[in-house]
C-alpha positions as CSV (number, residue, x, y, z in Angstrom):
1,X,16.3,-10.0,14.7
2,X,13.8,-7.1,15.4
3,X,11.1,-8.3,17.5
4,X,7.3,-9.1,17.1
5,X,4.2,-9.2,18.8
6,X,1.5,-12.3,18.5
7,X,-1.5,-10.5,16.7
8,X,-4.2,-13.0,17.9
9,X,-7.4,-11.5,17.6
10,X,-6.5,-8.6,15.0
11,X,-7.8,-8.2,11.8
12,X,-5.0,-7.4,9.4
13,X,-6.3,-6.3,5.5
14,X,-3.7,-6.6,2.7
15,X,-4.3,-5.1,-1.1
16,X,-2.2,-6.7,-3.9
17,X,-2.1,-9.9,-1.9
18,X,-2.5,-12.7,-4.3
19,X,1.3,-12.7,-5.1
20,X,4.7,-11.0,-4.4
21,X,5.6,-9.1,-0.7
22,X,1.7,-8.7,-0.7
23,X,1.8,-12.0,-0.6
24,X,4.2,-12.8,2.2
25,X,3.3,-10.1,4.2
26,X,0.0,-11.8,4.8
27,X,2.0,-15.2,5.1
28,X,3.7,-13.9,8.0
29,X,0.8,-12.3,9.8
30,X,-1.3,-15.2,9.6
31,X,1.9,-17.1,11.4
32,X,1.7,-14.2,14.1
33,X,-2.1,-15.2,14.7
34,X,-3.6,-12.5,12.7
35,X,-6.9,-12.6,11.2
36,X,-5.8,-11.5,7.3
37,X,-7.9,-10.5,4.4
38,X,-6.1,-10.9,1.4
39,X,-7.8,-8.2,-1.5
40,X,-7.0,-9.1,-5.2
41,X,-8.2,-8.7,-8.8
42,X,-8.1,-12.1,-9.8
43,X,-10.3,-14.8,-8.4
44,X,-7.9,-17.9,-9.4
45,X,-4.9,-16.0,-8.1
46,X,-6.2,-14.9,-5.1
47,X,-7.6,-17.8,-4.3
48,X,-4.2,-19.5,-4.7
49,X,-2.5,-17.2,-2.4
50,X,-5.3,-17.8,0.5
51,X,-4.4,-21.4,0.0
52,X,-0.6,-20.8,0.4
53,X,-1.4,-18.9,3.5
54,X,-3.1,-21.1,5.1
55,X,-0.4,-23.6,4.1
56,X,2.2,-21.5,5.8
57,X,-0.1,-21.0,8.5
58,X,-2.6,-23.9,8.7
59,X,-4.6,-22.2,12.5
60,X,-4.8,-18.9,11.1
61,X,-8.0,-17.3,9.8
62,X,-7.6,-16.0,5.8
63,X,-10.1,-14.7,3.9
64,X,-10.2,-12.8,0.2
65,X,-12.4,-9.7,-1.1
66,X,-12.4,-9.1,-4.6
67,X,-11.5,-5.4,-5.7
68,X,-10.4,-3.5,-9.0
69,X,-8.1,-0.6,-7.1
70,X,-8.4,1.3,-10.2
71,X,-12.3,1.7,-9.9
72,X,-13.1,4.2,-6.9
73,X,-16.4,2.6,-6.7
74,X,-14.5,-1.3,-6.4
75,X,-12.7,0.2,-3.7
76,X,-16.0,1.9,-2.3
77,X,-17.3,-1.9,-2.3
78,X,-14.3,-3.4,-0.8
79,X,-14.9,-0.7,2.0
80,X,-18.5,-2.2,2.5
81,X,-17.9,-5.7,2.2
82,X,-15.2,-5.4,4.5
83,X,-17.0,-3.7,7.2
84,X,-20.1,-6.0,6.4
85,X,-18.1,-8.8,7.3
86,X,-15.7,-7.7,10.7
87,X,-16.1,-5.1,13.5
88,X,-12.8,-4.3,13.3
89,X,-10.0,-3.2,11.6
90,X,-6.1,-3.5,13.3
91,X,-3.4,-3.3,10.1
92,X,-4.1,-1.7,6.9
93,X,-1.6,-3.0,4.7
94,X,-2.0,-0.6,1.6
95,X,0.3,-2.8,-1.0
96,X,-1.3,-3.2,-4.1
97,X,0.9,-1.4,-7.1
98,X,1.1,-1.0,-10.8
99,X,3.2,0.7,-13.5
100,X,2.4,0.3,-16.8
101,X,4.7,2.1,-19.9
102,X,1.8,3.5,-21.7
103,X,-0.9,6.1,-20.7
104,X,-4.4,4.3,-19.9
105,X,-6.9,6.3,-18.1
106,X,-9.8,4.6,-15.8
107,X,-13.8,4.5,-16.0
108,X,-13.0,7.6,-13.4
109,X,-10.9,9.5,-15.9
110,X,-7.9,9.2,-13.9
111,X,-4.8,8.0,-15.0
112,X,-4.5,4.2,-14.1
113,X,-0.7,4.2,-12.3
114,X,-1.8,6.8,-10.1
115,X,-5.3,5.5,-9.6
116,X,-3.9,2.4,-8.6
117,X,-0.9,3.4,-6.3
118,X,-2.1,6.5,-4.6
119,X,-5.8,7.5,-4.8
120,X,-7.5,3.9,-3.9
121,X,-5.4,4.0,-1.1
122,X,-6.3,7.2,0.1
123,X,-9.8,6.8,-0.5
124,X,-10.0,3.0,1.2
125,X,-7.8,4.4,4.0
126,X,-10.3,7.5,4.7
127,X,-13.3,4.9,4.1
128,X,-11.8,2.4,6.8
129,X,-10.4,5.3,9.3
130,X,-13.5,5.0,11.7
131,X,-12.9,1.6,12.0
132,X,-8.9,2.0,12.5
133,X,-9.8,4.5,15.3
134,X,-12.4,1.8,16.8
135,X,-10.0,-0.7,17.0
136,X,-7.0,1.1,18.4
137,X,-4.1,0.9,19.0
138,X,-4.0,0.2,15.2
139,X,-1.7,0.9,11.9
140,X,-1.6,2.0,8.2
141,X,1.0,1.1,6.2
142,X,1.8,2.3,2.8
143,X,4.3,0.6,0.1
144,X,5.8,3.7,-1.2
145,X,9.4,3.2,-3.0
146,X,12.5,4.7,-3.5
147,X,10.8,5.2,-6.7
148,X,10.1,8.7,-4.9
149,X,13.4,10.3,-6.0
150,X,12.4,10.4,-9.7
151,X,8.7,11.5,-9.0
152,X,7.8,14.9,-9.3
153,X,3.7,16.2,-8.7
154,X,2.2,18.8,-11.2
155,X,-1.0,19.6,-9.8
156,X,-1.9,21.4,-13.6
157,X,-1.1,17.9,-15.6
158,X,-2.0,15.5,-11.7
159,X,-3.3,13.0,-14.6
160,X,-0.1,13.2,-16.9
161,X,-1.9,14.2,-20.7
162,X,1.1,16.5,-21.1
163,X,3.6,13.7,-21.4
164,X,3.7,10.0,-20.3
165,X,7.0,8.3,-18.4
166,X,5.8,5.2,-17.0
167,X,8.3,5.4,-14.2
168,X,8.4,9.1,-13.9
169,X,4.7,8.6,-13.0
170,X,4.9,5.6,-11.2
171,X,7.5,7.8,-9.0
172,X,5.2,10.5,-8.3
173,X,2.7,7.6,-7.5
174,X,5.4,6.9,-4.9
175,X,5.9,10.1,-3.8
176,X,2.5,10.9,-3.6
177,X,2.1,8.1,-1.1
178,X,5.1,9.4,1.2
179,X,3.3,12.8,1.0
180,X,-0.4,11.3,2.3
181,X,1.9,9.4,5.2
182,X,3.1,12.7,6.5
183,X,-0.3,14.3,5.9
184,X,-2.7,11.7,7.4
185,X,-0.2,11.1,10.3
186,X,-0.7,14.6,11.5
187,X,-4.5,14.0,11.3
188,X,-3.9,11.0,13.3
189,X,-2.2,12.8,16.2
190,X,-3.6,11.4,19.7
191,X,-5.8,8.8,18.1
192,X,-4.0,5.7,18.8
193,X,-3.3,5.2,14.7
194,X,-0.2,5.4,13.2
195,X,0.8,5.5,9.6
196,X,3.7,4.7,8.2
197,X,5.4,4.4,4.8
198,X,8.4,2.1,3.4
199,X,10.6,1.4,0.6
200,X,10.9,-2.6,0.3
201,X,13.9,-2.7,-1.8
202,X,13.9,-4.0,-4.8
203,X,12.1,-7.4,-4.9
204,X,12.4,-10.1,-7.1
205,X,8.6,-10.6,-8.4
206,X,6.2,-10.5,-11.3
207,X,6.0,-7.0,-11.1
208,X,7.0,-4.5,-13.8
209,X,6.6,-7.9,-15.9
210,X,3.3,-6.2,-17.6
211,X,5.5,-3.4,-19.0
212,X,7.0,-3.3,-22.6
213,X,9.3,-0.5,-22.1
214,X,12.5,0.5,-20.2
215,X,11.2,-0.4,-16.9
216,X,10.9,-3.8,-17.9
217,X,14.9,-4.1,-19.2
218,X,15.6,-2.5,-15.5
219,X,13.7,-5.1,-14.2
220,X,15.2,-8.1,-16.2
221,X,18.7,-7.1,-16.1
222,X,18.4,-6.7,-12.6
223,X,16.4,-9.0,-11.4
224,X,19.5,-11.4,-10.2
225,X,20.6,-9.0,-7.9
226,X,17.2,-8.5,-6.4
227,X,16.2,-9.5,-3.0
228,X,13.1,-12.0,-2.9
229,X,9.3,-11.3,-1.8
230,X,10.1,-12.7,1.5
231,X,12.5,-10.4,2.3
232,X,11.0,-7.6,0.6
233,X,8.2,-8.6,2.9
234,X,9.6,-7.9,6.0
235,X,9.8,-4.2,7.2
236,X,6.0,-4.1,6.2
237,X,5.6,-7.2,8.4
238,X,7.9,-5.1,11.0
239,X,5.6,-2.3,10.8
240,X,2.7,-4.2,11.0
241,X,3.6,-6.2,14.3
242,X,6.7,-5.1,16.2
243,X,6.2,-3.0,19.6
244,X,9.5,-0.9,18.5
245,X,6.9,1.5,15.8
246,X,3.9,1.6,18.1
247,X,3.8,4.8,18.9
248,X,6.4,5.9,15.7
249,X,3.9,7.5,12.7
250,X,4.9,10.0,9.3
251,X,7.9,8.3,8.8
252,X,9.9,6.3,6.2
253,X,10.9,3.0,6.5
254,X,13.7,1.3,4.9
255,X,15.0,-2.5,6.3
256,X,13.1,-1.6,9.1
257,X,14.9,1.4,10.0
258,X,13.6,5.4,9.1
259,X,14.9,6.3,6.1
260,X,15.0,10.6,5.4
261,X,13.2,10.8,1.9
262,X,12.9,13.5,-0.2
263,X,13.0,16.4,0.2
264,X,9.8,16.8,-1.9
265,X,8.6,14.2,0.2
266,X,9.0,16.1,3.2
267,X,7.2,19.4,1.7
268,X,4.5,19.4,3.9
269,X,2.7,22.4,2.1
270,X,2.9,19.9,-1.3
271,X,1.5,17.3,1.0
272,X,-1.5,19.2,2.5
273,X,-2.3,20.2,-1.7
274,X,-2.2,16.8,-2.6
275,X,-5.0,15.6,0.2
276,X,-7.3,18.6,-0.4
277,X,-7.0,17.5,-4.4
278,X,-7.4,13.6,-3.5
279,X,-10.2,14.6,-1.5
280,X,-12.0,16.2,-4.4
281,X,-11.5,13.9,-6.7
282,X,-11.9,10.6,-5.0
283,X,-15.0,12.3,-3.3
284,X,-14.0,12.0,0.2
285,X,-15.1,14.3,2.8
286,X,-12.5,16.9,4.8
């Protein structure tokens, strides 16, 4: 068993929390003594998961912010009402992810899969990064997936009007969050934050569920040789608390050991294009 440290006194925030490895990840801070906000869409369910956090972990401090990740301006609001609320920021645990089989495009005009997975992370984790720097030593983590390997980014069709694959795009979601890993990590150098990304395996929960297509056969017919939240869980929890990463950062994470992604993953000239066009179109300053 890999080893972790009490996080008493840190502030731990968790997208996609109300259910799944979002979920248990922020079960398993809380038991470490972390302070976790748990972000969600839905009020009921999110409520619901703060309750069975604080049933796993009846001392710990859980609270919930309300966001629609594929809204820029929710995610601009989670960003203030978080900082309104704590002077500090120790984990960002950027979870929260969707794939959906047919094209929908947000109030932003971007398309939703890659709204959701990629560019509300990098525009909450650029919003937050004063705070992460504050508050160091502290840690990003991003839920990327094996996913990756099928993913493929066309910076002349980023929003996919050409031609939509729901897990084609949900791939280069994936990819695209390996990519702004190994980008912000090199930004990060000397700061005291470290970002890291991970594959959780393939977890037995309710997502994929929303789909109608193949992704959601994949999902069925596989889904009794899948692993369960809890474990899927655990090499974001690993990230998140163990002294063995502390100074580790732009790397890939698999059962808690780095994993080599792909090689597209690894482009680093891809990477640096896909932050200066994320930073244009999520608004954020470079």
């Amino acid at each position: 068993m890999t080893s972790q440290t009490r996080l008493d006194g840190k502030v731990c925030l968790i997208t996609g929390a109300s259910g799944g490895i979002g979920l248990e990840a922020a079960k398993a801070l809380a038991r470490l003594g972390a302070t976790v906000v748990l972000v969600g869409r839905d009020a009921g369910r999110t409520e619901a998961a703060v309750s069975a956090v604080r049933a796993a972990a009846p001392e710990a401090k859980v609270e919930w912010l309300r966001a629609d990740l594929t809204s820029l301006q929710s995610v601009r609001e989670l960003a203030a009402a978080f900082r309104a609320r704590y002077s500090r920021l120790d984990v960002l645990l950027n979870n929260a992810g969707l794939i959906i089989d047919r094209r929908e495009v947000t109030e932003d005009g971007l398309e939703a899969t890659m709204a959701t997975n990629h560019f509300a992370p990098f525009l909450l984790t650029n919003l937050l990064l004063d705070l992460l720097k504050a508050s160091a030593p502290s840690r990003i983590i991003n839920v990327s997936s094996d996913a990756h390997l099928a993913g493929k980014l066309d910076f002349e069709d980023l929003q996919s009007e050409r031609g939509y694959f729901g897990f084609r795009v949900y791939g280069t979601s994936k990819l695209a969050n390996i990519l702004f890993t190994r980008a912000l990590a090199k930004r990060l150098e000397g700061t005291g934050v470290t970002v890291n990304a991970l594959h959780p395996g393939m977890v037995r929960t309710g997502f994929g569920h929303n789909t109608k297509g193949f992704f959601r056969h994949v999902v069925k017919l596989g889904s009794p040789f899948m692993i369960t939240a809890e474990q899927g869980a655990r090499t974001s929890v690993y990230l998140a608390s163990s002294p063995e990463v502390q100074s580790v950062s732009g790397q890939y994470f698999y059962k808690r050991r780095p994993k080599k992604p792909s090689s597209a993953a690894r482009n680093d000239a891809l990477a640096e294009r896909l932050w200066q066009v994320s930073a244009q179109l999520t608004g954020v300053q470079t």
